[in-house]
C-alpha positions as CSV (number, residue, x, y, z in Angstrom):
1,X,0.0,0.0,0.0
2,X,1.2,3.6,-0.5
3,X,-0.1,7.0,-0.4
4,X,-0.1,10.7,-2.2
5,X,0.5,13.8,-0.6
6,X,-0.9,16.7,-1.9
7,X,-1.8,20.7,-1.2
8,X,-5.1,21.6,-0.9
9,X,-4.4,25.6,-2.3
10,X,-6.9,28.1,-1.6
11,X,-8.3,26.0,1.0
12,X,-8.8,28.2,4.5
13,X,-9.5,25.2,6.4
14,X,-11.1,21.4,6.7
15,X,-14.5,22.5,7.1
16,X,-13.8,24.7,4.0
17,X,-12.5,21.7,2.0
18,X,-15.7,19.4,3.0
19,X,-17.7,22.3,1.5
20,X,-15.6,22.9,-2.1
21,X,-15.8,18.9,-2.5
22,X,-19.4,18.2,-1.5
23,X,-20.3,20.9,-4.0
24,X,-18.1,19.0,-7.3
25,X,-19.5,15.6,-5.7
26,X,-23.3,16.9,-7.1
27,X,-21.6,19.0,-9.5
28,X,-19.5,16.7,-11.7
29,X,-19.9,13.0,-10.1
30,X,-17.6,10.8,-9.4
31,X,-16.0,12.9,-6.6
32,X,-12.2,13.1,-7.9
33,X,-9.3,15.2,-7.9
34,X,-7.7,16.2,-11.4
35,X,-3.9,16.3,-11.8
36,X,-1.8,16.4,-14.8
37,X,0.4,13.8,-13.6
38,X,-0.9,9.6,-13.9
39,X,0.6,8.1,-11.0
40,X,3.0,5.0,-11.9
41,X,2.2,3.2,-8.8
42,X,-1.0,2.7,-9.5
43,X,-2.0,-0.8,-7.9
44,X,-0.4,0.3,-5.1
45,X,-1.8,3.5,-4.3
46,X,-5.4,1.4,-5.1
47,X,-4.5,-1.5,-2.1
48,X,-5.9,1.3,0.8
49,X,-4.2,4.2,0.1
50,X,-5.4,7.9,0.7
51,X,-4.6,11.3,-0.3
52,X,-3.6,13.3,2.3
53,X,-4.3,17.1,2.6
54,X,-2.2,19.9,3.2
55,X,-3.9,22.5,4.6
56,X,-2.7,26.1,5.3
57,X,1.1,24.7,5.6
58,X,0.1,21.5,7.7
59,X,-1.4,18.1,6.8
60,X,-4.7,17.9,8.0
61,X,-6.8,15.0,6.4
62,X,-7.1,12.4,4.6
63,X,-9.5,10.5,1.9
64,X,-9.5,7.1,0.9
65,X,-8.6,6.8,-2.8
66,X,-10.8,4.4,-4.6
67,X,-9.7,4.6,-8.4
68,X,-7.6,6.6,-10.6
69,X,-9.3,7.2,-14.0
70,X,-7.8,8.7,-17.4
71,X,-10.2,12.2,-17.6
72,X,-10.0,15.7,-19.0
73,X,-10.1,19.0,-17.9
74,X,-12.6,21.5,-19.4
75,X,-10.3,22.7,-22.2
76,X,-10.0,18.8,-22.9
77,X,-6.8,18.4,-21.9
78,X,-6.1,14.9,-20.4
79,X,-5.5,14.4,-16.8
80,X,-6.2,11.7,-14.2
81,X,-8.9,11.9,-12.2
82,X,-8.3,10.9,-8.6
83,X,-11.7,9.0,-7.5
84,X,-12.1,9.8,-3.6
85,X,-14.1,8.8,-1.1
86,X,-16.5,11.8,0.4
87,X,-15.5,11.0,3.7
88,X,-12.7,13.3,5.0
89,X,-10.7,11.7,8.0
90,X,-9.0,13.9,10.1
91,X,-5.5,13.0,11.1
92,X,-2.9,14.5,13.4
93,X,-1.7,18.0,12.3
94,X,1.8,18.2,10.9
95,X,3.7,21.4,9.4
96,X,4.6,20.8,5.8
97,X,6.1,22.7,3.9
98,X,4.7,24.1,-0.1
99,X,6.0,21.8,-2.8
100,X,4.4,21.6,-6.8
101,X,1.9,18.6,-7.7
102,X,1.7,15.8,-5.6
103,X,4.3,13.3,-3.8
104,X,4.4,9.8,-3.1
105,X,3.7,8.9,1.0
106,X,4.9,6.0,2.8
107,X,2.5,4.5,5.2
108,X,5.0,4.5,8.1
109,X,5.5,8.4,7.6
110,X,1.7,8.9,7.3
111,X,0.2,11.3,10.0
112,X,-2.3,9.2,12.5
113,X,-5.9,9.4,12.2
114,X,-7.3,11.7,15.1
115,X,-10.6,9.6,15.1
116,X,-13.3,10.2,17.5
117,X,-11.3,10.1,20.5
118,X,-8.3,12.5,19.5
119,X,-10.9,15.0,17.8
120,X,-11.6,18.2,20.0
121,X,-8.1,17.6,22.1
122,X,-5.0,19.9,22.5
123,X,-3.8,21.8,19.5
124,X,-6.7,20.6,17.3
125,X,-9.5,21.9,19.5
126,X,-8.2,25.6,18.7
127,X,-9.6,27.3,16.1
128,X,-8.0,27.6,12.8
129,X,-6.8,31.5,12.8
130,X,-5.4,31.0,16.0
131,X,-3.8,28.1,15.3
132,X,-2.2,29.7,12.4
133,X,-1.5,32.7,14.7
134,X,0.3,31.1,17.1
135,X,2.8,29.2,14.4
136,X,3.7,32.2,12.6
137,X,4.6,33.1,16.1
138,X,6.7,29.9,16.6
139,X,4.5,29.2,19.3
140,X,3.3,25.6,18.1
């Protein structure tokens, strides 16, 4: 199994994210991600991988990946289309820093789910601005 790493850019926030996608979902079903790049490792990436989100410099959820099809953008350029699952897990917030198009993620350096019990706790219970306030202090 492997995963993809990938910035979410213009996105303020999770919440914000779960909005934009619910809105392509009706919009232009299958829900899916286009990227200009086919990933190789394809089979792999399909045995329970996920994308995971970066979000305002730190990764901050996840979605199951459940195909990867050849597709097109409006202009009809071809692209794949990363086929995700609606549901958006949330997973222990990590700084990363910008990078262009998307990377390949090993399991083992995958950020943890937060699931029900780690949601609401510590860091993550603190609103966004704030959060992003106290990090451009070098607080967190």
């Amino acid at each position: 199994m492997l995963h993809l790493i990938k910035l979410s850019v213009g996105v303020r926030d999770l919440a914000h994210l779960a909005t934009i996608q619910a809105h392509r979902a009706v919009a232009e079903p299958p829900l899916r991600h286009q990227t200009r790049m086919q990933p190789k490792r394809r089979d792999q990436l399909l045995a329970g991988g996920s994308i995971y989100w970066v979000i305002a410099g730190h990764v901050r959820a996840r979605q199951r990946l459940l195909d990867i099809i050849e597709d097109a953008w409006d202009d009809g350029t071809p692209c794949a289309g990363l086929v995700l699952d609606p549901r958006l897990v949330p997973v222990a917030a990590r700084p990363m820093k910008p990078f262009q198009g998307w990377r390949y993620l090993d399991p083992a350096a995958a950020p943890a789910d937060l699931g029900e019990a780690g949601a609401g706790k510590g860091l993550d219970a603190l609103p966004e601005a704030l959060r992003r306030e106290l990090a451009a202090l070098c607080l967190i």
